[in-house]
N, C-alpha and C positions, 0 to 999 in steps of 0.2 A: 438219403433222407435220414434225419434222425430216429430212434426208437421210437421218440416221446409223437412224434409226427405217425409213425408206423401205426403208433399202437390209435391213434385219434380214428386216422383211414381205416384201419379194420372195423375200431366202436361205430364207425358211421353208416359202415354197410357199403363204401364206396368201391368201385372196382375200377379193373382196367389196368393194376399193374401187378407185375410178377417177379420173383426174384427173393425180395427180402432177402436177402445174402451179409451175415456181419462182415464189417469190415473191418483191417485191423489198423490201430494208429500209429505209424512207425515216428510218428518226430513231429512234437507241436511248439512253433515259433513263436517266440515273447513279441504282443505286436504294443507299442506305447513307452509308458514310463512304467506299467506295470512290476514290479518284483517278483510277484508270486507266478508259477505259471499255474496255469488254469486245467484243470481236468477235463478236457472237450466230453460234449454227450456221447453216447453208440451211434455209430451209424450204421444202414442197411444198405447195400445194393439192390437199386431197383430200377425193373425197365417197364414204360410205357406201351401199353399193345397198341398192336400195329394194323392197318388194317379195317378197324371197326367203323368206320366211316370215309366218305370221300370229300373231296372240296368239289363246291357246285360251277364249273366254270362259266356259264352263263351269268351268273350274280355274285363274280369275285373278279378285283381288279388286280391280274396277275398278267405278267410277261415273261413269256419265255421263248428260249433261244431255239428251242425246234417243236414242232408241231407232236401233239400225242400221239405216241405209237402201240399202245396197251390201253386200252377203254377201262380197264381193271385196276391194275395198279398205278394209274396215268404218271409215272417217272418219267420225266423230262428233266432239261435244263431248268430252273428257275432265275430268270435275271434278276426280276421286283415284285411285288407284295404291294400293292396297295389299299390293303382289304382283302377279307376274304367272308364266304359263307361255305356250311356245310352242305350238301345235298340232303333234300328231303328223303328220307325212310331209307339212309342208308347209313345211318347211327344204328349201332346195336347198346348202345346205355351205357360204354364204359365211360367212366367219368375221367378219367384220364389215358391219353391217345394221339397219335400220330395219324392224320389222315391221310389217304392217299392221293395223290397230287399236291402235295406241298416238302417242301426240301426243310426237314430236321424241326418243323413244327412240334411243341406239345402242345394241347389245347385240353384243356380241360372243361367240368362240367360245373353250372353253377351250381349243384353240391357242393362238388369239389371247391370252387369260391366262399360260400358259405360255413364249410368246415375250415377253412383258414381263417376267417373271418372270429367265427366262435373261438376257437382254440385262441388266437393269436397268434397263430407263426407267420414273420415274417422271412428276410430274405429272398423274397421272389417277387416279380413284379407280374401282374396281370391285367394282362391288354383285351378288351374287347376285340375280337376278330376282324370284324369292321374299322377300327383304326389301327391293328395291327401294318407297320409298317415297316419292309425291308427291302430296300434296292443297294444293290452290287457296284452300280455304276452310276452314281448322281453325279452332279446336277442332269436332270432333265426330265421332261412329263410324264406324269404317271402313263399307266394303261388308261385305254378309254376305259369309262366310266359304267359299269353293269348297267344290263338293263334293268332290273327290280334292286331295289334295296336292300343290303346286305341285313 
């Protein structure tokens, strides 16, 4: 992430990642017709916590290739995504996070949406959970369809 992005997440109160580590720029590519090259921002090394919430599988529409064998950290195979929800009262507030039962998700909070939103930063896209969608192996039908609405 950039400084300028750092220093926003700090002013905001927002949490949920750790690290902030500079990193260094060994070699920046002329991309266009450009001439001059350009002096990229700082950037930080940061990891998303992990952990702080779970995915609700009752009211997410996920496939996976073997049944849950850890009630806790629920790692399995994930094949597709189509949709998801968090479980209730197992959010601890970070605004940025990896839940458990889902493969390489960040999901963030709508703070976290809102402080993008104010600042302006872009380069990142953000998907409501609910039409978050990722299958391995298409064409073919989602998962059946949750009972309650995501």
């Amino acid at each position: 992430m950039t400084e300028r992005m750092a220093e926003a997440f700090r002013k905001e109160g927002l949490k949920g990642l750790s690290g902030f580590h500079p990193v260094e720029i060994l070699r920046v590519r002329k991309r266009g017709r450009r001439k001059s090259l350009l002096v990229p921002p700082k950037y930080l090394c940061v990891s998303p916590a992990f952990l702080s919430a779970a995915v609700d599988e009752a009211r997410s529409c996920i496939r996976r290739s073997e049944p849950i064998s850890c009630t806790y950290c629920r790692v399995t195979g994930v094949d597709a995504t189509y949709g998801f929800s968090i479980e209730e009262g197992s959010w601890n507030g970070d605004d940025v996070f990896r839940p458990r039962g889902s493969t390489g998700k960040v999901v963030v909070s709508e703070r976290f949406e809102r402080c993008v939103t104010q600042h302006g930063f872009t380069n990142m896209e953000l998907t409501p959970t609910e039409k978050f969608v990722l299958d391995f192996y298409p064409p073919r039908p989602p998962p059946s369809t949750p009972k309650a609405s995501a």
